[in-house]
C-alpha positions, 0 to 999 in steps of 0.5 A, a space after each residue: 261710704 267714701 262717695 258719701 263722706 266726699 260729698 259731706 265735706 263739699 257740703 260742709 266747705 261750701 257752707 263755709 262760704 257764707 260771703 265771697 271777698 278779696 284777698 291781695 294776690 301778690 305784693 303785701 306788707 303784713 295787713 290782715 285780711 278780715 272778711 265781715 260774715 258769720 263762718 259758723 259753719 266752720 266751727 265743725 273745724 274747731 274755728 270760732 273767728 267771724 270770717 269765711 271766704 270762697 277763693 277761685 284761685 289760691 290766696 298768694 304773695 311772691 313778694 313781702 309778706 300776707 298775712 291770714 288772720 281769722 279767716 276761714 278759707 275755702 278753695 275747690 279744685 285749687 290750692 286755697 294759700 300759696 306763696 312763691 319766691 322770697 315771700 312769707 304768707 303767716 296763716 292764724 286762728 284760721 281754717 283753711 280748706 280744699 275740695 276736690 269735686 272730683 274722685 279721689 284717684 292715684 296721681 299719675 305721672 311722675 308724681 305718681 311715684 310717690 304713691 298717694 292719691 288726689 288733685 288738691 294740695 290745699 296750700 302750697 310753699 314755692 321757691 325760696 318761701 317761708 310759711 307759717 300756720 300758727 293755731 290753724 286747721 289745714 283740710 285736704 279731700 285728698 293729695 296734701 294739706 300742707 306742701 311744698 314744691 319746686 323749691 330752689 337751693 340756698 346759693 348766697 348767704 342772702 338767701 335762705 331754703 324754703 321752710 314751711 311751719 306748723 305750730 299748734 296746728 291740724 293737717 289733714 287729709 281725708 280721703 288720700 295723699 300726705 300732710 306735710 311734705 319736705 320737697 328737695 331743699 325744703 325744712 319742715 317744722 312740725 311744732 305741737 301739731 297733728 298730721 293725720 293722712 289718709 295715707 301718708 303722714 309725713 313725706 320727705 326727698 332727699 334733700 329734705 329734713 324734717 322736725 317734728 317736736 313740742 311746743 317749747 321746741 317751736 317758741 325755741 326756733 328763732 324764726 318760729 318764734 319771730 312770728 308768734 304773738 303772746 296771744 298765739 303762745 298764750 294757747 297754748 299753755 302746755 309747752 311740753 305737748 308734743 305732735 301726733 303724726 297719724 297715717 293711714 299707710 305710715 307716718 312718715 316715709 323717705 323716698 329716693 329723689 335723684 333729679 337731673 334739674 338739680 345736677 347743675 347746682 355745686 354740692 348737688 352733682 349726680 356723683 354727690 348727691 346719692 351720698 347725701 343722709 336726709 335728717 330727720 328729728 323728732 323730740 317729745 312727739 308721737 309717730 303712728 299708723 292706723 289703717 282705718 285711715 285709709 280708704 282704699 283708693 285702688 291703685 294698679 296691682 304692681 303698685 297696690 302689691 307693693 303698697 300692701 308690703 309696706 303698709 302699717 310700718 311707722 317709718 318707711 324708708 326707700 332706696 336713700 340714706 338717712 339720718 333719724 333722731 328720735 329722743 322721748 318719742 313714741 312709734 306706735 305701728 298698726 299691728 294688722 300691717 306689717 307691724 314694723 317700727 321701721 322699714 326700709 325697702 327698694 325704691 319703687 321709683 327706679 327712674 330717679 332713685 339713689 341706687 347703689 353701685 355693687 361692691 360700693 358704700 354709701 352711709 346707709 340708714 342711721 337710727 338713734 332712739 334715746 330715752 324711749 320704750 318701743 314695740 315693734 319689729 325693725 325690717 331691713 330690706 333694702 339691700 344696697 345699705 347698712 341699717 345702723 340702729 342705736 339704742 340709749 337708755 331704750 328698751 326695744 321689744 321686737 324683732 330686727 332683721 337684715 335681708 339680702 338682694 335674693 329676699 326682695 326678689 322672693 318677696 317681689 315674685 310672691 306677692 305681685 311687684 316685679 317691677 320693683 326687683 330689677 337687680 338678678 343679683 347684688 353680692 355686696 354683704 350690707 346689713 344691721 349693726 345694732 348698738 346698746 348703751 346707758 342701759 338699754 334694753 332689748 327685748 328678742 321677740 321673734 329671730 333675729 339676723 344682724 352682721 353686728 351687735 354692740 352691748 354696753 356695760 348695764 345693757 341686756 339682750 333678752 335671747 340666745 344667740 349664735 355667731 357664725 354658726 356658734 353658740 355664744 352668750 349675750 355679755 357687755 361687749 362686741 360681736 361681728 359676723 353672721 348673728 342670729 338671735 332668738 327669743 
């Protein structure tokens, strides 16, 4: 079935190309580039415009600005649209597609850390560029739809960092990799728009943020908005749709990136950098995983143990702080995975990772959920960090569990990941502090272990809970030390 589905959308992306033009690479001013053949084979990706072009290298600009308007664009083995330096490439009404003739296999070398699988990054953003993709369809066979590399940090304030943009747009990947990634010093924009992977919805590094958000969020960003025709926004009518980001494995996952290139730069020395929180905001928009969408791409078994530990979990945190806002959102987990709304873990890339002195603080995970009804489990394994979880005007139903340094070593040897548990032990006492207010509900569904809990006035926890071996009822107030809590 996965060799079949491969060979399927070579045969469809090569129908897309009906006629072979040229697009400026390079130096542009804002033309449009039209190409004059039919293209419809490339409605089965929703494009109903008259363009189609096979490109053997990627459509770029390093300087000025491109821009690809009713085209459908088709690249195999290579990016398809890719923009560097200063530039800005705008991408509409288009469909854009990558191939990869070759089998979907894991990405080796460093890149290989990231766990996700593939050759082909259908469009790429480099350097200090913006890229925007207005009403489009971004298809990848496999490692990413929409990404963004070898970015260089903001300097002047002539400068600014690189960005990449999605309105009223679909990313996808469909036999490996991500949807979007925010590289070190990149902002993504996800505006109305649906990533779905087949592994990984959302990738960001430290350093990176992301927003995800609706439609009225994108014609509210100023450089969003800068771009965008009445036409373009005239399509979308519903200016409280919000994005979907599906993924095979999670929707979104934060990794640990601590990299000596980036140690030169002030603000970003080795010694600073691991105190960083990468941001990320989602308003209005839906975050979810669905094991269907993974096709089983065989990694090496320390790394396919450590994969199925994490798989199904919504958001997926490794070895870094993190600073999340999720408002009006809804978190949908894959109960046939691990069930969980958050994760997070040991990094399993230990050669850059942001580790965590013993007997030191870093600021740890920061959640905020506002306005929301949750189901799902909260699961804090990595033991270097505080887990700081703040409902307001939410109801959570599920389980929220801090573990320590001894956990993660059990868990590593029993299910086959030991390379990933270097640590014999660590004796600093990190945990979850959980905090209710403006009538915030949480549900107890399985036992629960916190070092804090703070309800506010009008708040409830359904449970019975202990605190440092004594009973002790659940009232508006503050409690510290050992905590358990059970249905």
């Amino acid at each position: 079935m996965k060799k079949l589905r491969s060979i399927l959308v070579l045969c469809l992306a090569l129908c897309l190309c009906l006629s072979v033009g040229a697009f400026a690479s390079g130096e542009s001013s804002g033309d449009a580039y039209v190409a004059s053949s039919e293209g419809s084979a490339a409605a089965s990706y929703g494009y109903a415009g008259s363009g189609a072009l096979e490109v053997s290298g990627p459509v770029g600009v390093s300087t000025g600005e491109l821009v690809v308007e009713n085209q459908a664009v088709i690249s195999v083995g290579s990016s398809a649209i890719q923009d560097s330096g200063a530039s800005a490439v705008i991408v509409r009404d288009s469909v854009v597609v990558g191939v990869d003739p070759n089998p979907t296999a894991p990405l080796s070398g460093n890149p290989g850390n990231l766990l996700v699988a593939g050759n082909v990054r259908t469009t790429l953003a480099l350097g200090q560029s913006h890229a925007y993709y207005v009403n489009s369809t971004i298809i990848s066979s496999n490692w990413a739809a929409l990404s963004t590399d070898g970015a260089e940090p903001a300097l002047t304030e002539d400068e600014s960092e690189l960005s990449l943009y999605a309105y009223g747009t679909l990313a996808r990947t469909t036999e490996g990799g991500y949807g979007a990634y925010s590289d070190l010093f990149c902002n993504l924009y996800l505006y109305g728009s649906d990533i779905e992977a087949a592994e990984i919805g959302i990738i960001s590094g430290t350093y990176g943020t992301v927003t995800v958000g609706t439609i009225a969020d994108g014609e509210a960003n100023a450089d969003m908005a800068a771009r965008l025709t009445e036409a373009d926004m005239a399509a979308r009518p519903d200016k409280a749709l919000g994005s979907v980001v599906s993924g095979g494995r999670n929707a979104i996952m934060i990794h640990s990136v601590n990299l000596p290139p980036y140690w030169a730069y002030e603000g970003y020395s080795q010694e600073e950098l691991p105190y960083y929180s990468t941001p990320v905001v989602v308003n209005g928009s839906t975050l979810r995983t669905d094991l269907s969408l993974d096709m089983g791409v065989a990694y090496d078994a320390q790394k396919q143990a450590y994969i199925d530990h994490t798989a199904g979990s919504v958001i997926l945190i490794k070895s870094t702080n993190a600073d999340i806002e999720l408002v009006n959102a809804e978190l949908i987990a894959d109960e046939n995975g691990t069930g969980a709304i958050l994760q997070t873990v040991y990094n399993n890339d230990t050669m850059f990772m942001n580790a965590v002195p013993d007997g030191e603080e870093y600021p740890g995970v920061r959640v905020s959920m506002t306005g929301m009804d949750v189901t799902g489990d909260v699961i804090h394994e990595d033991y270097q960090r505080d887990l700081v979880l703040t409902l307001t005007g939410t109801t959570l139903t599920g389980a929220v569990n801090a573990y320590d340094c001894a956990h993660w070593n059990a868990v590593a040897a029993a299910e086959g990941f030991t390379d990933y548990a270097l640590d014999a032990s660590y004796e600093t006492a990190h945990g979850a502090f959980v905090t209710l207010a403006d009538g915030s509900v949480w549900n107890v569904t399985g036992e629960s272990v916190l070092n804090g809990l703070t309800v506010g006035d009008g708040c409830a926890v359904t449970g019975t809970m202990t605190v440092d071996g004594a009973e002790t009822p659940i009232v508006p107030g503050e409690y510290t030390g050992s905590i358990v809590i059970i249905p």
